[in-house]
Every structure is written in structure tokens, then in C-alpha cells.
Phi, psi and omega in degrees: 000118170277141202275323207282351175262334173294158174267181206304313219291334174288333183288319183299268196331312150325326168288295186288304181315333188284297189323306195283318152356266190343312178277299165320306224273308190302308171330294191281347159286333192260336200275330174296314199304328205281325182285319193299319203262048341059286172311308152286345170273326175278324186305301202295290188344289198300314183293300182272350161282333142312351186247323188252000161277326186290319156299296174312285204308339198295294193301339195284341205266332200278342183282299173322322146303313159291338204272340177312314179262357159298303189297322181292344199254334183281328162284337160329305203292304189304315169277014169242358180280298241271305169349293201281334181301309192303342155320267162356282182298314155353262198286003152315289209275317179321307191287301162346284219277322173321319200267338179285332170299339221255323178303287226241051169280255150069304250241335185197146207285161206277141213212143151255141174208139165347139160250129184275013163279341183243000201218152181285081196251143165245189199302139173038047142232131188272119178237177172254153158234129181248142185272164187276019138278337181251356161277337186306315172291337173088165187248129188303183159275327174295305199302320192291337156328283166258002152324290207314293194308305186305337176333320210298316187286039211267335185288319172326310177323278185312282171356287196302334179336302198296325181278308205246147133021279177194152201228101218224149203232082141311116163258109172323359159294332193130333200244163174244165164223143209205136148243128177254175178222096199289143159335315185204134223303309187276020180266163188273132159345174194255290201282006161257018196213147167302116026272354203272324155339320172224032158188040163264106176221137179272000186288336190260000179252179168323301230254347208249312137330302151306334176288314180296323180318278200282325164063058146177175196277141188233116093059122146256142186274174193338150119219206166240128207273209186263017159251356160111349186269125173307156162204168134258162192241124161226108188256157177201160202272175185220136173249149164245206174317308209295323208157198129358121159218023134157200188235152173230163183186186164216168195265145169235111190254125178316346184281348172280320192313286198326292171324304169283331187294307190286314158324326199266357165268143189265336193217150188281166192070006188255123195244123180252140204192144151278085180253152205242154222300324178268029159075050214241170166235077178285323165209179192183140169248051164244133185260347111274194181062178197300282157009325171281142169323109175240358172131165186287347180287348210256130200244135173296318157325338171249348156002124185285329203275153187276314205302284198316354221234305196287330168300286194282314158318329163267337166310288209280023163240053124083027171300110161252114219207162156240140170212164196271126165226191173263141179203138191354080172072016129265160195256053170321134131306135138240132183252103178207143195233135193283126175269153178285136193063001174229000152101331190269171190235133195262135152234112175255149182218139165224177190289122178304338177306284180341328176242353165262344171304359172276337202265344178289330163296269220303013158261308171306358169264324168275355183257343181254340150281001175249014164280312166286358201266284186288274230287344183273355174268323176307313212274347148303319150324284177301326159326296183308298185300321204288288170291005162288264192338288146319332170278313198288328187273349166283351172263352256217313212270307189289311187292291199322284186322301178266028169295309202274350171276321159331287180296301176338285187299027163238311151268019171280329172298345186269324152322276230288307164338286189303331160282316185293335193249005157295299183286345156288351158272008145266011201066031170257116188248015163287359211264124186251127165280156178221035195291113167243085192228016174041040163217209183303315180300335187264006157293309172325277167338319196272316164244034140310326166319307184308308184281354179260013191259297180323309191265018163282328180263000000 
């Protein structure tokens, strides 16, 4: 389009339209930069603040899990406390009614039961055994006395029958009263059969020593009872007038662990174990590996795996804790809490996945609502230009028309001067503007008015 050629009203239209072009196109060039750099300041906003709620829950979710399973290996403990307690009160009533014979004989009458040095005794029959120190010394009328007496405590005995192992009376004279409880009904005792039969004094044993020691109720650690079986013992002294007249106690055979150990895992992949003060394995519901019941002799402290080696060393000093270790070439939590009073230790160990997948879903939950967050601001945006687009070309449209209305009113008075000094210069000199614009053009007009009346005359 040549410019030089149009006439004012196109050269005005042309002027006003481009000005205004301008002005607009710049408005709507700062007003984008400005939504645009608005857009990118919330996107960047939205992205690390999607990075740091996606962390925080990550993390927040992965500490609440560990403090869960932490809390969970401590009721564990507790409830496997409160099992093994019943022990406790058990030879509590026990130790109670033995020291009321001894104190009181007056109170119950002289009682017989099997001696198994001389007799054939079986399962859950309460017989005495006398050790060969004290048949060598011979057994006295007193001692025989109160053998006779202590008999009494043989239903009690049968009664315990049902929980325990073996249910057992060490008299510092030398002699036992003993219920064992056998596989089967017709085997024979331990203390009626060779080896034990003629070399059993309870005065020689772990528990009965220690008991003397400690002169209160204790824990024994692992051994093997005379039935060939791990066990522990929880034992306490009984007194007579004198004093201390010797220790009783009852056997807890480890298949109740055992028992308790496997009920308490809840989730697959969850390996639960017992350990016991010298870094033992009492029990496990792992059937290989480092982890498995390998015998009492095998200390978890010496371990080839280090984490696991180092772990058991604060379980037996009696540590409650949760921590990450490696075991073979994988990644675990172990979680262990101390039972109270027996010295073993509750250890749960599970697949570190296993406890971070709740918290990597919640940051994948949180990454996908602030994903879904940024995209309604994206598609906001774009929403925006489009109408920002449309608004502008409608103003665009709107400025145009009124540009050409715009030129129109500015030059029709300057046509009609220019048609009017046409016709006076065709010799109509009646010919009158009749021009109203309150500037130079409507000066102009008067005077022309003015000159055709002078060349009229």
C-alpha cells in the first residue's frame, strides 16, 4: 500500500490505526510478559513446594513407621514378659505354700510318694530323689520327716503339671521332690534311669546356685534340662524356721517361645527371633540363614554379617532401639526391645522396602496432586492467552472502525473546503461553508465566506 497516495482521510486512518496497533500490541506484549513471568514464578513455586510436601510426607511417613514398628517389637517384648510372669507368680505360690510346711508342720499330715532311686517313676508323677551325698551320709529321721511332709506339695505340683516342663523342690539336705512331664505318659523319668539316677544332687546345679547367689527370683540362662531339651528355669529360695532351706523352681520349655515368637509376626516377610543373654538364638521363624535357631552355643555377637553382629551386641546389653542394617547383600530394618527381667531380647527384622513403601506412596500421592495442581494452572494460563487474544483482536477491530470514523470526522470538513473552492473556481461565487469545528478549519471557512463576497461586488 502506497501511503503518498491516499488522501488525508486515508493517510489520518492509517496514522490512527498503526498508533493504536502500537500501543496495544505493546500493552499486550507487557501484559503477557508479565502473566507469562507470573506463571513461571508459580510453576517453579508449585514444583518445589511439590518437592518439599513430597519429601516431608516421605520422610514423615518413613519416621512413623519406624517409630510403629519400634513401639510394636516393645509390646511384643512386653507381651511375651507378661507370659513368661506368670511363671513368677506360679513359683511365688509355690515357694509361699513349701515355706508354710516347713514353718508349720503341725498344720499337715505326713504324706508318701515314689523315690526314684529305688523305683520306676513316669510322666507327672511328683516323686523325691536323694542325691549320693546324702544317701552316703544316710538320711536322718528328720530329714525323713520332712521329705514325708513336703509330699503335700505334690497336687500343687500336678496342678503346674499342666504349663510346665518340670516342676521342682531343691532342699539344701541333698534330696528333690520333682514332677517331670514326658512326652508320654509311660516314660520314665530322667532321675530314675542311668546317668542321673546315681549322680543327681540339685545342690550341683545352675539354677540352684545361682539362686543361692542371688536369694531372690531369677532367670536362668539356656541350658539343657534333664530331659535332653533347651529350657530356662525360673527359680526362688523357700525358707524354713531357720531361714533359706533351699530353691524351687519350674522349667519353661522353649517350644511356649517358640509359639509366642510365631503368633507375633503380622506381615509377610517379617522375621521374629528371640535372643538370649549370651547372644543365643532361642528362637526364630527363620528356618536358615544367619537368623535360624542354630544352637545354643552359636553367639549372634560373632557373626560374619557386621550390622547383625553389632545389633546383638546392644540387644544383650539390653537396648531398645530401631536400626538399618545389611544382611546378606540386602536392606533391613531391625527393631528390638529388651524383655524385662530375663535378660532375652524381642527382635523383629523386616525388608527396608517393606517400610518405605507407605511413605514413597504418600510423595507419589503428593507428586501427583501437585502435578495435577501445575497442570490446571498450565491449562490456566493458556485459557488466559486465548482470551487476552481475542480480547485484543476485538479491540483491535473496535480501535480500527473507530479510526476510520475518527479520520472521516477530521477530514469532511476539509473535502467540503476542497469541493467548495472547486465550485468557486467554477464561478459560483454564491457558494457558502457552513463549517463548524472551533479550530483553523472553521477559520478558513469564514474566510472564504469572506472572499467570495469581495469578489462579488
Amino acid at each position: 500500500m502506497n501511503i503518498r497516495k491516499l488522501n488525508i482521510r486515508g493517510k489520518l486512518k492509517f496514522v490512527v490505526s498503526i498508533g493504536s496497533a502500537m500501543a496495544f500490541l505493546l500493552f499486550a506484549l507487557l501484559s503477557l510478559y508479565a502473566v507469562f513471568k507470573i506463571y513461571l514464578t508459580m510453576d517453579d513455586g508449585s514444583r518445589e513446594l511439590s518437592d518439599n510436601m513430597a519429601s516431608y510426607a516421605e520422610n514423615f511417613t518413613l519416621d512413623a513407621e519406624q517409630k510403629r514398628l519400634k513401639e510394636v517389637v516393645q509390646t511384643r517384648a512386653e507381651i511375651f514378659y507378661e507370659g513368661i510372669r506368670f511363671a513368677q507368680n506360679d513359683i511365688t505360690y509355690l515357694s509361699d505354700r513349701v515355706s508354710d510346711i516347713l514353718k508349720n508342720p503341725q498344720k499337715y499330715p505326713p504324706r508318701s510318694l515314689p523315690i526314684s532311686n529305688y523305683e520306676k517313676v513316669t510322666s507327672k508323677t511328683p516323686y523325691v530323689h536323694l542325691s549320693p551325698n546324702l544317701l552316703k551320709n544316710g538320711v536322718t529321721d528328720d530329714i525323713s520327716a520332712e521329705i514325708r511332709l513336703l509330699f503335700n506339695i505334690a497336687d500343687l505340683q500336678k496342678t503346674l503339671g499342666n504349663y510346665y516342663e518340670s516342676i521342682f523342690i531343691g532342699s539344701e539336705k541333698g534330696y528333690a521332690i520333682i514332677l517331670h512331664v514326658m512326652p508320654n505318659d509311660d516314660d520314665i523319668t530322667p532321675l530314675s534311669k542311668e546317668p542321673l539316677i546315681n549322680s543327681y544332687d540339685p545342690r550341683e546345679k545352675i539354677w540352684y546356685k545361682l539362686d543361692m547367689a542371688e536369694k531372690k527370683p531369677v532367670f536362668t540362662e539356656i541350658y539343657i534340662s534333664t530331659k535332653g531339651t533347651p529350657c530356662f528355669s525360673y527359680v526362688m529360695p523357700y525358707y524354713d524356721a531357720q531361714g533359706i532351706a533351699g530353691v524351687l523352681g519350674v522349667d519353661v520349655n522353649l517350644s511356649g517361645i517358640q509359639t509366642v515368637v510365631e503368633n507375633s509376626a503380622t506381615n509377610e516377610g517379617e522375621t521374629n527371633f528371640i535372643l538370649g543373654s549370651n547372644g543365643e538364638i532361642l528362637f526364630s521363624t527363620e528356618k536358615s540363614g544367619v537368623l535360624a535357631f542354630g544352637g545354643l552355643n552359636e553367639d549372634l555377637r560373632e557373626s560374619a554379617e557386621e550390622d547383625i553382629a553389632n545389633a546383638a551386641k546392644r540387644m544383650v546389653a539390653g537396648e531398645n532401639d530401631i536400626v538399618p542394617i545389611k544382611l546378606e547383600g540386602r536392606e533391613y530394618f531391625l527393631a528390638f526391645a529388651p524383655v524385662p527381667e530375663s535378660g532375652f531380647s524381642f527382635a523383629t527384622i523386616v525388608d527396608k522396602n517393606s517400610i518405605i513403601q507407605p511413605a514413597v506412596e504418600a510423595k507419589n500421592r503428593n507428586l501427583e496432586r501437585m502435578e495435577k495442581f501445575r497442570q490446571s494452572i498450565a491449562l490456566t494460563f493458556l485459557a488466559f492467552l486465548a482470551g487476552a487474544g481475542i480480547f485484543l483482536y476485538i479491540l483491535l477491530k473496535l480501535f480500527a472502525k473507530g479510526s476510520g470514523k475518527f479520520a472521516e470526522k477530521f477530514s469532511r470538513p476539509i473535502l467540503e473546503l476542497t469541493a467548495g473552492v472547486k465550485e468557486i473556481s467554477d464561478g459560483n461565487l454564491d457558494k457558502k461553508f457552513a463549517i463548524k469545528t472551533d479550530n483553523e478549519i472553521e477559520d478558513l471557512a469564514i474566510c472564504m465566506n469572506a472572499m467570495t463576497d469581495e469578489l462579488k461586488k
